[in-house]
C-alpha positions as CSV (number, residue, x, y, z in Angstrom):
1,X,83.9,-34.5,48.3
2,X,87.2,-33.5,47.1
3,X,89.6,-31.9,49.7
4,X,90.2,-28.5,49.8
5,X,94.1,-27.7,48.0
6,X,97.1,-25.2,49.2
7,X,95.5,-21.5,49.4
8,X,91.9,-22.7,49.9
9,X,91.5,-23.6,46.3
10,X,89.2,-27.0,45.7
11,X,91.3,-29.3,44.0
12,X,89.0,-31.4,41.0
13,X,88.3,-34.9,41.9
14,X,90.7,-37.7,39.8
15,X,89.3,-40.3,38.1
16,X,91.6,-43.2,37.3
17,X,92.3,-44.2,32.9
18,X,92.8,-47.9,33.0
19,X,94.0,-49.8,29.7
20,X,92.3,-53.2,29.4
21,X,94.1,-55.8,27.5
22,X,93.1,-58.8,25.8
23,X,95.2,-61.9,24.1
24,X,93.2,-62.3,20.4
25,X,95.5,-65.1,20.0
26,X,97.9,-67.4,22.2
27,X,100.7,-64.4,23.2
28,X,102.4,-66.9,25.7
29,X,106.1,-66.9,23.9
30,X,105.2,-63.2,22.0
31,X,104.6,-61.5,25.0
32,X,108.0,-61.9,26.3
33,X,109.4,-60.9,23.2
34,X,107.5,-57.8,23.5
35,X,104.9,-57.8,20.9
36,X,101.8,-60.0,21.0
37,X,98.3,-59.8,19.1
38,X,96.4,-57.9,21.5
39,X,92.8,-56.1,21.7
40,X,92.5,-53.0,24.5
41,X,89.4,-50.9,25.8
42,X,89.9,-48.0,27.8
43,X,87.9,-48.3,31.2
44,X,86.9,-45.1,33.0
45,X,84.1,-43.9,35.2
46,X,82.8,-47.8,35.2
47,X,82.4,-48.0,31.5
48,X,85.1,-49.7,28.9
49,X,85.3,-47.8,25.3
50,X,86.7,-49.7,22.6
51,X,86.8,-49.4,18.4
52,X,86.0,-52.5,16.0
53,X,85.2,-52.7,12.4
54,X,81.8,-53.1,10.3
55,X,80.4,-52.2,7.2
56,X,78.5,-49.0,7.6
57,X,79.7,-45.3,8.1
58,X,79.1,-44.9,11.5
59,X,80.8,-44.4,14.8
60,X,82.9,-48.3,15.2
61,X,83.4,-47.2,19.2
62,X,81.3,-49.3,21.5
63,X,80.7,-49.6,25.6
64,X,80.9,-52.3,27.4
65,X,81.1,-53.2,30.8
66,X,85.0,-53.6,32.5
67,X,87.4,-56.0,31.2
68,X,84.0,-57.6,29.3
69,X,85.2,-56.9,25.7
70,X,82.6,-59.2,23.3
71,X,84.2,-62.1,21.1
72,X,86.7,-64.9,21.2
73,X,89.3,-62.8,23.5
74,X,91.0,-63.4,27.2
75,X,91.9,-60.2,29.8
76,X,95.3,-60.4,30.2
77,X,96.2,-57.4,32.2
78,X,94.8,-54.0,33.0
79,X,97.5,-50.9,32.7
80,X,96.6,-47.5,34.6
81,X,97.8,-44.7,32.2
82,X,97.0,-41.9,34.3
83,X,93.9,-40.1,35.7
84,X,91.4,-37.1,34.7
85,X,89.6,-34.9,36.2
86,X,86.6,-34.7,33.8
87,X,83.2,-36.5,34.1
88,X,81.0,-38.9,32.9
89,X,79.1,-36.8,30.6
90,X,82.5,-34.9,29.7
91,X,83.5,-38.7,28.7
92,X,81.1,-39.2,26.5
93,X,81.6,-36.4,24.1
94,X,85.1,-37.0,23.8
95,X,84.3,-40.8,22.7
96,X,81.5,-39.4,20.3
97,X,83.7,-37.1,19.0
98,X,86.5,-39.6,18.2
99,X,83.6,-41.6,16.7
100,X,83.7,-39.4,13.5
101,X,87.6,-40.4,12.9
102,X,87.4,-44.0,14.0
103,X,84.3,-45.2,11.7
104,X,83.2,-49.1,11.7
105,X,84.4,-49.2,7.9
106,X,87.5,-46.9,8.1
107,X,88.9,-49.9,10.2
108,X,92.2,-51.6,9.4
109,X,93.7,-54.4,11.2
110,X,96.8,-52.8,10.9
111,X,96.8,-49.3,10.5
112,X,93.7,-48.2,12.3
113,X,92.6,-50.9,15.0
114,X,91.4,-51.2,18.4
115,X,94.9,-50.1,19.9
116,X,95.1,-47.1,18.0
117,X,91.3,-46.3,19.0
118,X,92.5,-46.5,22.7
119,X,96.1,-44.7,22.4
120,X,93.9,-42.0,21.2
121,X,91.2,-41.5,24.4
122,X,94.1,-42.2,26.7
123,X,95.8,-39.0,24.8
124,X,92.4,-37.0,25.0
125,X,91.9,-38.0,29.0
126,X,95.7,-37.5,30.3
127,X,98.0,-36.9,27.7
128,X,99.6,-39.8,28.1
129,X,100.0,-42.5,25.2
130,X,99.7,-46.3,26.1
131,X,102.3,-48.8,26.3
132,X,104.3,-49.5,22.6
133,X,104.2,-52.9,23.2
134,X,100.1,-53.2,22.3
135,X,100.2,-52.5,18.9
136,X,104.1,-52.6,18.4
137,X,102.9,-55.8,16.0
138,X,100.7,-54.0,13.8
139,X,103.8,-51.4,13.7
140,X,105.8,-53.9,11.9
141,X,103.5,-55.8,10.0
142,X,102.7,-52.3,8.1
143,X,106.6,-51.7,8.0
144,X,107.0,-55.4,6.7
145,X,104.0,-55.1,3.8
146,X,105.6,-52.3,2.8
147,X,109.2,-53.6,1.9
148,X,107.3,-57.2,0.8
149,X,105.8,-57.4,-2.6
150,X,102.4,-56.5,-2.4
151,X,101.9,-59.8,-4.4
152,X,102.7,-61.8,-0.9
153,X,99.6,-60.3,0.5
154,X,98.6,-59.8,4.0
155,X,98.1,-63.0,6.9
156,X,93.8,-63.4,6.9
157,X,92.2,-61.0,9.2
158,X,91.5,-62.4,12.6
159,X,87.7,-61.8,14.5
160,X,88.3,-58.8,16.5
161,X,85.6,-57.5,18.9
162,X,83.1,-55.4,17.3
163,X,79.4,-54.4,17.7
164,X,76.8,-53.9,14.9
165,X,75.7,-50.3,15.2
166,X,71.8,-49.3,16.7
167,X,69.7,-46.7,15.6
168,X,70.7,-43.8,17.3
169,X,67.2,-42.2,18.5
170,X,66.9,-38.9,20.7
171,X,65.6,-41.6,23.5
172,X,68.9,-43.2,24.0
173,X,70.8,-40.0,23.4
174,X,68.5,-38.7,25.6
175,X,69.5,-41.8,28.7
176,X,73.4,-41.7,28.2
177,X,73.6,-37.7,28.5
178,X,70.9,-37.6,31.3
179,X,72.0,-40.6,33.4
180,X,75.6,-39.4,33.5
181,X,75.1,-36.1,34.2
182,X,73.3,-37.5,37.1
183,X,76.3,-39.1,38.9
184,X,74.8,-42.8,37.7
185,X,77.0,-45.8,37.8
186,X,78.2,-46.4,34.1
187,X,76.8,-50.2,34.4
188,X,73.5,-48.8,35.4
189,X,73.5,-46.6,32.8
190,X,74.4,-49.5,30.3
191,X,72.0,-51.5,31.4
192,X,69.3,-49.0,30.4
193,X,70.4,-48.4,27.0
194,X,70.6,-52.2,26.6
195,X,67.3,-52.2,26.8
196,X,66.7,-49.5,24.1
197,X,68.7,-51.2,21.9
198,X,67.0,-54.5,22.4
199,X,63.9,-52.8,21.4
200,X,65.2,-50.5,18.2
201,X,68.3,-52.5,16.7
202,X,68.9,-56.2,18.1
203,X,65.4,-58.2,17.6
204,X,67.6,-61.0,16.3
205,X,69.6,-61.1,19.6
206,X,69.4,-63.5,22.5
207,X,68.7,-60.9,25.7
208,X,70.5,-62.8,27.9
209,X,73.8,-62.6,25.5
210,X,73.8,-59.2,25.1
211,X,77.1,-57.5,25.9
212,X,77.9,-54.4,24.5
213,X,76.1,-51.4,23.3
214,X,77.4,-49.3,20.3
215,X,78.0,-45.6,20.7
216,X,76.9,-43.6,17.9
């Protein structure tokens, strides 16, 4: 229960914005030059929210349990940007509603990646942007193509983490809204629409190497 504040007023509870970082490549000498090739999530209320590419117009933002980002990638470090007071459910509409700017085919290795994805929801939950150093790389590759000859071309894309988009049914709508509302852990609540996915969207997946779920 939060603690009453000065004059009687109840202060709203804090919950802590954590940046989850990930090495997409070997960063050991880059990261102490200040740039690297990096991958982030933002973790809050249990759940990590991240943004990766695909072919269809829909929503690229997916959940996944902390520092458990799908893919070829290694946690390096977790960053606390700052804290907010809303909840779970509040969350969730702020992701969904980023979902119609950052769409799985709108994504750009450069110009509209992961990083930006999470600069964003930190911006939306605290007002605070992330550290420059995440996606100071994509920053001057764009810089770089753009005083290059466009003949020279871009470096080949690397695998970023991404997750195919599910049906979007009123059942699983129906389990995110409903579960948080309900003060559930955001694991539990993952767990569940696992399951609904499993059934409606991944019969070519392996259960017991499912990781994320995809947020519509």
């Amino acid at each position: 229960m939060a603690a009453p504040s000065r004059g009687g007023r109840r202060s709203l509870p804090r919950e802590q914005v954590v940046l989850n970082i990930y090495d997409l490549h070997d960063n050991s000498w880059l990261y102490h030059l200040g740039i690297g090739i990096f991958h982030s999530g933002v973790q809050i209320h249990g759940v990590e929210y991240a943004y990766g590419g695909h072919e269809y117009d829909m929503s690229g933002v997916f959940a996944t349990a902390p520092r458990d980002a799908p893919g070829p990638v290694t946690w390096r470090e977790s960053v606390v940007i700052g804290y907010t007071s809303l909840e779970p459910h509040e969350v969730q509409d702020v992701v969904q509603h980023l979902g119609y700017e950052f769409r799985g085919n709108s994504y750009h290795l450069l110009e509209r990646n992961c990083n930006h994805f999470s600069e964003a929801l930190c911006e939306k939950l605290t007002g605070e942007r992330t550290p420059s150093w995440v996606n100071r790389l994509a920053g001057l590759a764009v810089m770089l193509h753009c005083i290059l000859p466009s003949a020279l071309g871009l470096p080949p894309l690397l695998t970023t983490p991404s997750v195919k988009p599910a049906v979007v049914t009123e059942e699983r709508q129906t389990l995110l809204r409903e579960g948080m509302r309900e003060g559930r852990s955001g694991s539990a609540v993952l767990t569940d629409e696992r399951h609904i996915l499993l059934r409606e969207a991944c019969p070519a997946r392996d259960p017991a190497k499912v990781q994320a779920s995809c947020l519509g």
